[in-house]
N, C-alpha and C positions, 0 to 999 in steps of 0.2 A: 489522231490516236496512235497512228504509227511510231510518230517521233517520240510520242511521252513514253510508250513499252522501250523503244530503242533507249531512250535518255534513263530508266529504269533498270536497264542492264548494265548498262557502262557504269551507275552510279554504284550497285550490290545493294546488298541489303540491310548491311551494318550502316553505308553512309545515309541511304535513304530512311531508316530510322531518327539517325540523328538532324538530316534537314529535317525531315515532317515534324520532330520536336521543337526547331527553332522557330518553323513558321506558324506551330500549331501549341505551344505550349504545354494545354492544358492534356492534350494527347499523353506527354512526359509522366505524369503522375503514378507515382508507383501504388501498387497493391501491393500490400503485405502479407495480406489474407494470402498471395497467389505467392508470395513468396515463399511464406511457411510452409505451404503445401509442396512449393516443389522442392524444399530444399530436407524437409520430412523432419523439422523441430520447431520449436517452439520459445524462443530465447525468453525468460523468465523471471525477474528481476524481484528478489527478495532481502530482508533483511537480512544478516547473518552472525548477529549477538543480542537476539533478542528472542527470547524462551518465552510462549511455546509457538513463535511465530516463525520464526529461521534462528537457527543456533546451528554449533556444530557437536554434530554425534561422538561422543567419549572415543566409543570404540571405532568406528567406519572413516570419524572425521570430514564426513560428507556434513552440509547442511540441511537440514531437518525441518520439519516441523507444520503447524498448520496451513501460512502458507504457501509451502514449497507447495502440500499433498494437494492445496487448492489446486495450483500450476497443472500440475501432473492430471489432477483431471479432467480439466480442461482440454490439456493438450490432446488427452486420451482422445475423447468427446469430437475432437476438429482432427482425427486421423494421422495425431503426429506423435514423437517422439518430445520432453519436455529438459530443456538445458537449461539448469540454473546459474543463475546471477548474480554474485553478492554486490550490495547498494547500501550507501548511508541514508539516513533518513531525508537528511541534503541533498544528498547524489539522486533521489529516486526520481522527480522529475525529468532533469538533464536525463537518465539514461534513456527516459524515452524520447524527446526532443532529440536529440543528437545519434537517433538511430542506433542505439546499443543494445538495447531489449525492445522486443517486441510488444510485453507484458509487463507489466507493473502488480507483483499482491506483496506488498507490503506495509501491512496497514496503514493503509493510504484513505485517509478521511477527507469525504468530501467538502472540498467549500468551493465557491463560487471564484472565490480568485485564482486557485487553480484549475476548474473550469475553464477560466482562460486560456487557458494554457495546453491543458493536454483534455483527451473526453474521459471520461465515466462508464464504466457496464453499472448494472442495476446494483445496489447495495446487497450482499450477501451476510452482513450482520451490522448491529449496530451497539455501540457499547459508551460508556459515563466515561469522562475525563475525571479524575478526581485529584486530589491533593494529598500527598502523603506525608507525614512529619514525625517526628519523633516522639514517642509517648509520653514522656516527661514533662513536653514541652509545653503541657498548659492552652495549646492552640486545639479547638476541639469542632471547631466552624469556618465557614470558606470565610464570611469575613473578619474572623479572627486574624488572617494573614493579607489583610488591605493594604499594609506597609510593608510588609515583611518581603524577605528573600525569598526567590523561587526560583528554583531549574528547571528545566524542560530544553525536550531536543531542538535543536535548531531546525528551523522550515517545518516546526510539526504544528496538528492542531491546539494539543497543550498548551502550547507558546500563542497561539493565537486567543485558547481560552482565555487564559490569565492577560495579554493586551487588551483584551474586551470588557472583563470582569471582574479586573479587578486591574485599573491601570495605575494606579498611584504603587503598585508593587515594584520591589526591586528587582528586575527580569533578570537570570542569567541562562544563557543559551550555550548547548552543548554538543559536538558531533553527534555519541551515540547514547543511549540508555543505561551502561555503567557509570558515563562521567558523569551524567545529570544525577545518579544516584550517590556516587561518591561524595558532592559537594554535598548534600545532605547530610550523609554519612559521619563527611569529618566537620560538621558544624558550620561549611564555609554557605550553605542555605536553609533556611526556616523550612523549607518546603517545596515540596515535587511534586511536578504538574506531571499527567503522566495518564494512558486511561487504563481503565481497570483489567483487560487481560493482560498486560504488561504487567502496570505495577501491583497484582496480588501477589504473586512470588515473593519480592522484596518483603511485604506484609507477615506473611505467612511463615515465611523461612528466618526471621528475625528472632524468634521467641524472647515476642512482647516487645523490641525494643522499637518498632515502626508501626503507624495505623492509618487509617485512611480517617481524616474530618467527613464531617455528617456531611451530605449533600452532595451534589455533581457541578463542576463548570459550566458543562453544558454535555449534549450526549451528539455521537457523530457517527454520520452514517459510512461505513465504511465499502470500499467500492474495490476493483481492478480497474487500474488506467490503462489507456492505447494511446499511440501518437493520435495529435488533432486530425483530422479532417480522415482518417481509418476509417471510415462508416461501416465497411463491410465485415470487416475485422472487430472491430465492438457489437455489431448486428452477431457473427458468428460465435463470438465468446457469452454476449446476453442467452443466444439461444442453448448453448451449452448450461452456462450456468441457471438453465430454467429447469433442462432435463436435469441435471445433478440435482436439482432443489424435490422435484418430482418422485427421483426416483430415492428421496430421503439418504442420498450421499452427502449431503453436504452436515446434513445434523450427524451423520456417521462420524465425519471428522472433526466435525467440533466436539461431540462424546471422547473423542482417541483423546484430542490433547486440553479440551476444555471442561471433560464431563465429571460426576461423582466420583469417579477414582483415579482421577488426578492432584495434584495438589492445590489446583485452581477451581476445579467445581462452582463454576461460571454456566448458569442456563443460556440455553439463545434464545431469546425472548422473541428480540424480531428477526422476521423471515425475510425470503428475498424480496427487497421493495425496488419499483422502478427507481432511477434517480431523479426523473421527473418530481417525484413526490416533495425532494428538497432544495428546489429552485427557486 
């Protein structure tokens, strides 16, 4: 015992960290949870041109929106300070994989194969993918547009709707939610895949020139992601977003930017559901 205290000095502390990582691996594993905490933020990865989820404020020019205020409280919730992140719809995976954010809310819809990839907190809403087209255009039903042209964002569930449900369509995919609206716009697609807290804006602020076809793709539960194997760190955010759900914050904020005096007056229908529920 002598020798291994004596071998324990000479070694320091820093070095004997790093053997007992090499011989011991799983020792190595970082917590993030502890990281957060000691570092007193929250790194928080949102969209940031997409109203009324992350955009940027006219006047502050900060990013805004549902769910930045999600982030924030959250962060509040787990004792920390909340740093935003702007992400493409593409980018939001990788930012968490590749250790750039800590947190993922940007309408991040569950599916199974991103499952793989990164985990899930519980679903804090869930909302219709639907199809939007031009009002002239005679298409008035999902399978109206079986053949036809469709946008939707790259890596989103849109895109995954429409591969599923309607595959014989002509897919085009797009970084963010102006270009997928654009091709629509100037004629270059029949229709946008999109779900409905997004694409009511475009609806609504048309006067009459865009509408949503009758029906849903499909409906998707949407969640916050953490890197895989985080357990503590998704344990701590679920338990957060249980108390936000409790103490009726979270329908607070979906009233701010989703409620009857908005231009969106979108209900939340459903509430916080485990994501066990859609495995």
């Amino acid at each position: 015992m002598k020798k291994i205290s004596q071998y324990i000095k000479r070694m320091g502390k820093g070095n004997l960290l790093v053997a007992c990582a090499a011989l011991f691996p799983g020792l190595a594993q970082a917590d993030r949870l502890a990281d957060i905490q000691a570092r007193g933020t929250l790194v928080c990865a949102t969209l940031a041109n997409n109203e009324p989820l992350g955009f940027p404020d006219p006047q502050s020019r900060q990013v805004v929106g549902f769910d930045v205020d999600m982030c924030a409280a959250v962060a509040r919730r787990l004792g920390v300070q909340m740093e935003q992140k702007s992400v493409t719809v593409e980018g939001r995976l990788p930012a968490l994989i590749e250790g750039q954010a800590d947190l993922v809310s940007a309408a991040l819809g569950y599916t199974r194969e991103r499952a793989r990839q990164i985990d899930f907190t519980a679903s804090h809403y869930q909302n219709p993918i639907k199809l939007i087209v031009q009002s002239d255009s005679g298409l008035n039903l999902i399978s109206d547009l079986a053949d036809k042209r469709i946008s939707a964002n790259r890596s989103s569930t849109p895109e995954q709707a429409v591969r599923r449900v309607l595959p014989k369509a002509m897919l085009q995919t797009f970084a963010d939610t102006p270009q997928a609206f654009l091709a629509l716009a100037q004629g270059r697609a029949d229709g946008l895949a999109i779900s409905m807290p997004s694409g009511i804006r475009f609806v609504n602020e048309s006067a009459g020139r865009f509408k949503f076809v009758e029906g849903a793709l499909s409906w998707e539960p949407t969640a916050l992601g953490v890197k895989k194997g985080e357990r503590r760190l998704r344990d701590a955010v679920n338990a957060a977003l249980a108390a936000l759900e409790k103490d009726g914050e979270i329908d607070a904020l979906w009233t701010k930017w989703f409620g009857p005096k908005t231009k969106f007056n979108i209900p939340r229908d459903k509430k916080l559901t485990p994501i066990s529920a859609f495995r």
